[in-house]
TINUTI-21132 format. One record per residue (C-alpha): residue number from 0; x negated, y, z. Coordinates in steps of 0.1 Angstrom, whole numbers. Layout:
BEGIN
@nr=NUM	xx=X	yy=Y	zz=Z .
...
REM end
This chain:
BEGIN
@nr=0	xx=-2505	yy=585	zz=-972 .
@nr=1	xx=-2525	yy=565	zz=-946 .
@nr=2	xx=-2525	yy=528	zz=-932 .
@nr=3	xx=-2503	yy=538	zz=-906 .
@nr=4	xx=-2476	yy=556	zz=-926 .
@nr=5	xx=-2474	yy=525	zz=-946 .
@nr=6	xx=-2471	yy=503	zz=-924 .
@nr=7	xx=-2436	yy=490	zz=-910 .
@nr=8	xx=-2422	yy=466	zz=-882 .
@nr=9	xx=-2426	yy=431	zz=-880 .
@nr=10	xx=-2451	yy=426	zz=-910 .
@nr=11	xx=-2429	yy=447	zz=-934 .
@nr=12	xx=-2445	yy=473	zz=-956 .
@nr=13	xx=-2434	yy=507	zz=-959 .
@nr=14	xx=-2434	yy=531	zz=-989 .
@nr=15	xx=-2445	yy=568	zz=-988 .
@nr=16	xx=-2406	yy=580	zz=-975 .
@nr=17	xx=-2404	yy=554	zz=-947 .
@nr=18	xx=-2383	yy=524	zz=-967 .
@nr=19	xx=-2394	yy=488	zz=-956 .
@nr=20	xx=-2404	yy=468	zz=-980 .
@nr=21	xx=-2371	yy=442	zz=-975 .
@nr=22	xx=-2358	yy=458	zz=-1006 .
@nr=23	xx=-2345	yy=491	zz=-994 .
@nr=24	xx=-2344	yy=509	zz=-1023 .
@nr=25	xx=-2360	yy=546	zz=-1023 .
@nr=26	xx=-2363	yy=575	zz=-1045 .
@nr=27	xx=-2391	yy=558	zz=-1064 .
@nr=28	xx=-2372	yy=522	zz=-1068 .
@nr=29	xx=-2372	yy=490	zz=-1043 .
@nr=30	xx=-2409	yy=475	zz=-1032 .
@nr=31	xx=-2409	yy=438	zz=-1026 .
@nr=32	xx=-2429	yy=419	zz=-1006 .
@nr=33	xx=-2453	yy=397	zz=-1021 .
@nr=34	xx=-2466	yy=368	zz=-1003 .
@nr=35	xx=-2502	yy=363	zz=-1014 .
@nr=36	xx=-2508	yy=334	zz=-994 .
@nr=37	xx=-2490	yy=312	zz=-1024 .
@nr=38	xx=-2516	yy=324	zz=-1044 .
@nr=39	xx=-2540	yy=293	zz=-1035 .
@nr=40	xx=-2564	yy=284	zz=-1061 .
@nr=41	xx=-2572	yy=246	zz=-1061 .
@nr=42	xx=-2606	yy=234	zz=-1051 .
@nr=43	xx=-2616	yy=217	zz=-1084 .
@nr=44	xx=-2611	yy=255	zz=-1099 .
@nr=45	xx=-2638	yy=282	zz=-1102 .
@nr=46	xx=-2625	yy=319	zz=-1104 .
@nr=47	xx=-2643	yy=337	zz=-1136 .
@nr=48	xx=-2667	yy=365	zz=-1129 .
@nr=49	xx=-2690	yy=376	zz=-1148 .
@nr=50	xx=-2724	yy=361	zz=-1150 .
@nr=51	xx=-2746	yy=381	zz=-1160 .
@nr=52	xx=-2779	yy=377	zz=-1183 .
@nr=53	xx=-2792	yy=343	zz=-1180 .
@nr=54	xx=-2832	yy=348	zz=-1173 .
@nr=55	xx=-2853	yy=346	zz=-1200 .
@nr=56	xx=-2880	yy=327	zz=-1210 .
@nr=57	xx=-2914	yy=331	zz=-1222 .
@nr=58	xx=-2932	yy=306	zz=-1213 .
@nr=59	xx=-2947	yy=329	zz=-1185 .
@nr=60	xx=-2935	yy=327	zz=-1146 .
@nr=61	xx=-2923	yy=292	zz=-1150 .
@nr=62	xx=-2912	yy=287	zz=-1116 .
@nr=63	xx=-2890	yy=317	zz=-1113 .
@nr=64	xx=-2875	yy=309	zz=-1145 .
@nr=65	xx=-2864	yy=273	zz=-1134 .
@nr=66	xx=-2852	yy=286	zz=-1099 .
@nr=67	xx=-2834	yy=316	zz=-1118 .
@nr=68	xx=-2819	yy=292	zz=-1145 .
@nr=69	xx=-2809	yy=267	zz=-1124 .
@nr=70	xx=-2790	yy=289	zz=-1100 .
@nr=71	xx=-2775	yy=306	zz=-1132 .
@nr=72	xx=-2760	yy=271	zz=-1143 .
@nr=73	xx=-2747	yy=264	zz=-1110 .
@nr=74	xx=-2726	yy=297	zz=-1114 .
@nr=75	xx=-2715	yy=288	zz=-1145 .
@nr=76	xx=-2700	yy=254	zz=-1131 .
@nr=77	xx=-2717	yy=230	zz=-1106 .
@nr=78	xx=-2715	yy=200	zz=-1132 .
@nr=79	xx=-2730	yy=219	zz=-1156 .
@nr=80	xx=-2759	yy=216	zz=-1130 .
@nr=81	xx=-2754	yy=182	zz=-1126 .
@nr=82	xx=-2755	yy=172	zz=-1163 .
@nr=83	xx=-2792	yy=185	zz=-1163 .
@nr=84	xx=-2797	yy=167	zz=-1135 .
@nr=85	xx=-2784	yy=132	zz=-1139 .
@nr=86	xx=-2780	yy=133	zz=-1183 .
@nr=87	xx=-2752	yy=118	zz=-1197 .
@nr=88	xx=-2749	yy=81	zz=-1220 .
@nr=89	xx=-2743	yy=90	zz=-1248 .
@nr=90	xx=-2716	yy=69	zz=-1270 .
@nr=91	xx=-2720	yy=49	zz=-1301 .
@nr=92	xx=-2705	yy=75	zz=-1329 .
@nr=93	xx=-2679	yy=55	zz=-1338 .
@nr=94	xx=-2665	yy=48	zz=-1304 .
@nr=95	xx=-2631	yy=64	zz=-1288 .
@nr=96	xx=-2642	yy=85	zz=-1261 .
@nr=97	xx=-2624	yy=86	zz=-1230 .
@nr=98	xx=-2615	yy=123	zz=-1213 .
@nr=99	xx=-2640	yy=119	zz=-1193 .
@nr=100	xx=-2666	yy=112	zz=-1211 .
@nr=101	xx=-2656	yy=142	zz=-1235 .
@nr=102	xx=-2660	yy=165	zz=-1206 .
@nr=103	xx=-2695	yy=155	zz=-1200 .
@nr=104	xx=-2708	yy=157	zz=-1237 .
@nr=105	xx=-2687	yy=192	zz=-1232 .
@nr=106	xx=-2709	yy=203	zz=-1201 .
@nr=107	xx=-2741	yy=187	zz=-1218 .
@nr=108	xx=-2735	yy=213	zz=-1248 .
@nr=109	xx=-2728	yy=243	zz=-1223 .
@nr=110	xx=-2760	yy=235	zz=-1200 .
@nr=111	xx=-2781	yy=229	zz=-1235 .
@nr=112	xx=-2768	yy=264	zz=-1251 .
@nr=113	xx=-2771	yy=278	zz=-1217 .
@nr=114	xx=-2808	yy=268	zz=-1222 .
@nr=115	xx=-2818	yy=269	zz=-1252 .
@nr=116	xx=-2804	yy=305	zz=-1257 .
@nr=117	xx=-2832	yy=318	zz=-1226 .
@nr=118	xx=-2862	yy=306	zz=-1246 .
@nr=119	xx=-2882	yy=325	zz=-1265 .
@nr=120	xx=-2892	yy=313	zz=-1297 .
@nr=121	xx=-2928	yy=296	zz=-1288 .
@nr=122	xx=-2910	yy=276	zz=-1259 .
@nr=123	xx=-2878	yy=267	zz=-1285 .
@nr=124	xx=-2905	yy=249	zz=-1305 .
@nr=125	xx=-2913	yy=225	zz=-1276 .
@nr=126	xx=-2876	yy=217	zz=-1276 .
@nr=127	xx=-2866	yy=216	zz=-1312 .
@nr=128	xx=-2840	yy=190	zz=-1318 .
@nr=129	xx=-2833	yy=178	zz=-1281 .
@nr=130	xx=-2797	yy=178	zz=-1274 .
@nr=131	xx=-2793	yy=169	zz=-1241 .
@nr=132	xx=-2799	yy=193	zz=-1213 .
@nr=133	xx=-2816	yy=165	zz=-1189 .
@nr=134	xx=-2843	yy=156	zz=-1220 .
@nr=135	xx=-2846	yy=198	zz=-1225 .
@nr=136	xx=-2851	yy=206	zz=-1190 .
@nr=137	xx=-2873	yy=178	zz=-1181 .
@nr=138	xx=-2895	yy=186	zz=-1216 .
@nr=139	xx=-2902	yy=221	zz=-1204 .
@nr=140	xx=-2911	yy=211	zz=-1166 .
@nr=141	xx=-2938	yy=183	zz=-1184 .
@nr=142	xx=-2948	yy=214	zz=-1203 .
@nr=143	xx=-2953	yy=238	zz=-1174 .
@nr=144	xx=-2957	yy=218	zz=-1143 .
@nr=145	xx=-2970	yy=187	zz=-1158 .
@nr=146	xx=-2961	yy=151	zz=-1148 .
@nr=147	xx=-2954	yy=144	zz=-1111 .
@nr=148	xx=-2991	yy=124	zz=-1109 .
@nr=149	xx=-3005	yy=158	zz=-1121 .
@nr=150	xx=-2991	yy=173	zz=-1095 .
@nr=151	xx=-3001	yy=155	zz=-1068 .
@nr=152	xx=-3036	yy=158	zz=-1082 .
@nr=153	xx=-3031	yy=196	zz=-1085 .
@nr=154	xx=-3020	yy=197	zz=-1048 .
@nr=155	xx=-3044	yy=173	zz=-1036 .
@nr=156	xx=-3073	yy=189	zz=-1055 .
@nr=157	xx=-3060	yy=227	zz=-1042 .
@nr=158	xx=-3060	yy=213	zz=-1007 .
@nr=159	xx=-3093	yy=199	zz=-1002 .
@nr=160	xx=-3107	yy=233	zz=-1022 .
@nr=161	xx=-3088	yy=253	zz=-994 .
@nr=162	xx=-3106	yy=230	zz=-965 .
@nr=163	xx=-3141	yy=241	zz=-979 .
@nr=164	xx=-3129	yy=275	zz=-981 .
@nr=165	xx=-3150	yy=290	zz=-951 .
@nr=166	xx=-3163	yy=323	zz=-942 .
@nr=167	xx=-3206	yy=328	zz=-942 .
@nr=168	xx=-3219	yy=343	zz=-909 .
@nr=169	xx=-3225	yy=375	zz=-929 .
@nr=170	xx=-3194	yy=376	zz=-946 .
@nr=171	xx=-3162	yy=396	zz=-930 .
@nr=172	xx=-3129	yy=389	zz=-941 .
@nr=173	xx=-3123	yy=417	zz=-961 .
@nr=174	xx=-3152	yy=402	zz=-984 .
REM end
């Protein structure tokens, strides 16, 4: 059957033989409506699909892996992101913890097995015995990147390399 021969009057849905959908019944039983607009999922939840591989790591490519990665834990949940980003305090062992403060050493342990499971061995090493995700992520981006001063340098040193960059008299640009 097609769209059209489904379709009935005033928002009703028809069946193969013609019955609305008001609960006429028909040779093959009654169809009901069903209003999916009550279906409303609230904001704070995430519908489950699935993720697919995390990217992995070895030790290679270090910017794709962090832009991969981090993407990868903001699909999983946005604070799991945020835990990487921000790190969590945590508590004295012997102290009650408060809900909230259990669901953060809870998204500390995702993003941190969420992490650690991408690395290959060599880049675990660098990592051994961090818990949280912040100290893990930031260890590896020290490793690879180096400090933010570095950086600078690197950029600064790259740039003024580029500005003597010039092309002989002789020279064409496929040289």
């Amino acid at each position: 059957s097609t769209v059209s021969d489904l379709g009935g009057k005033d928002g009703e849905i028809g069946n193969e033989d013609g019955a609305s959908s008001k609960g006429t019944p028909s040779p093959k039983g009654a169809t009901i409506p069903f209003d999916y607009n009550k279906l409303t999922i609230p904001s704070h939840n995430f519908v489950s699909v699935p993720s697919g591989r995390a990217p992995q790591f070895d030790g290679t490519h270090y910017a794709a892996w962090k832009h991969k990665m981090k993407l990868h834990l903001i699909f999983l949940h946005p604070s799991i992101w945020k835990v990487v980003c921000t790190g969590i305090d945590v508590p004295h062992e012997n102290m009650e913890l408060t809900s909230e403060q259990e669901q953060l050493i809870h998204r500390n342990a995702q993003a941190s097995n969420a992490i650690l499971s991408t690395l290959s061995p060599e880049e675990f090493n660098k990592v051994d015995g961090l818990e949280e995700a912040k100290e893990i992520w930031d260890t590896l981006q020290l490793a690879h990147e180096g400090s933010p001063a570095v950086r600078e340098a690197m950029i600064e040193l790259l740039e003024e390399r580029l500005g003597r960059f010039v092309m002989d008299d002789k020279e064409t640009p496929q040289d």
